[in-house]
Phi, psi and omega in degrees: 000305180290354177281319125337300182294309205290297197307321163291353190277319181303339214240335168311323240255283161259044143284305165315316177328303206300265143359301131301341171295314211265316192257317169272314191286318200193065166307337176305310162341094167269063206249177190223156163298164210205058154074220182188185180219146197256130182229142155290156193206122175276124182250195158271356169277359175120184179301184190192105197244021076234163194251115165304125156244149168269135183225166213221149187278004115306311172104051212239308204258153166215151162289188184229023186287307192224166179264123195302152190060014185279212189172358171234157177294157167263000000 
């Protein structure tokens, strides 16, 4: 249950991200959202199978959550 509650907060979470990158940070950017992609992430509450990332059809936003291919919370 709490692995749940953390995944949805996690994936709210750089959705805003996402979303502030794109519209306050680099308005310029014309760029579009593109679905997302599914990964595993070891938290201290246990894995989290699969973790939704919002991903951009450039390749332009990374979160600032993880580290790319990291896989573990920091």
């Amino acid at each position: 249950m709490v692995r749940e509650l953390v995944k949805e907060k996690l994936e709210v979470i750089m959705k805003k991200e996402m979303t502030n990158f794109f519209d306050h940070e680099h308005p310029e950017l014309k760029n579009a959202k593109n679905g997302h992609y599914k990964r595993p992430f070891d938290t201290k509450y246990g894995r989290i199978d699969p973790l939704h990332v919002p991903r951009d059809r450039d390749n332009a936003f990374q979160t600032e959550m993880f580290q790319p291919y990291g896989r573990q919370q920091a």
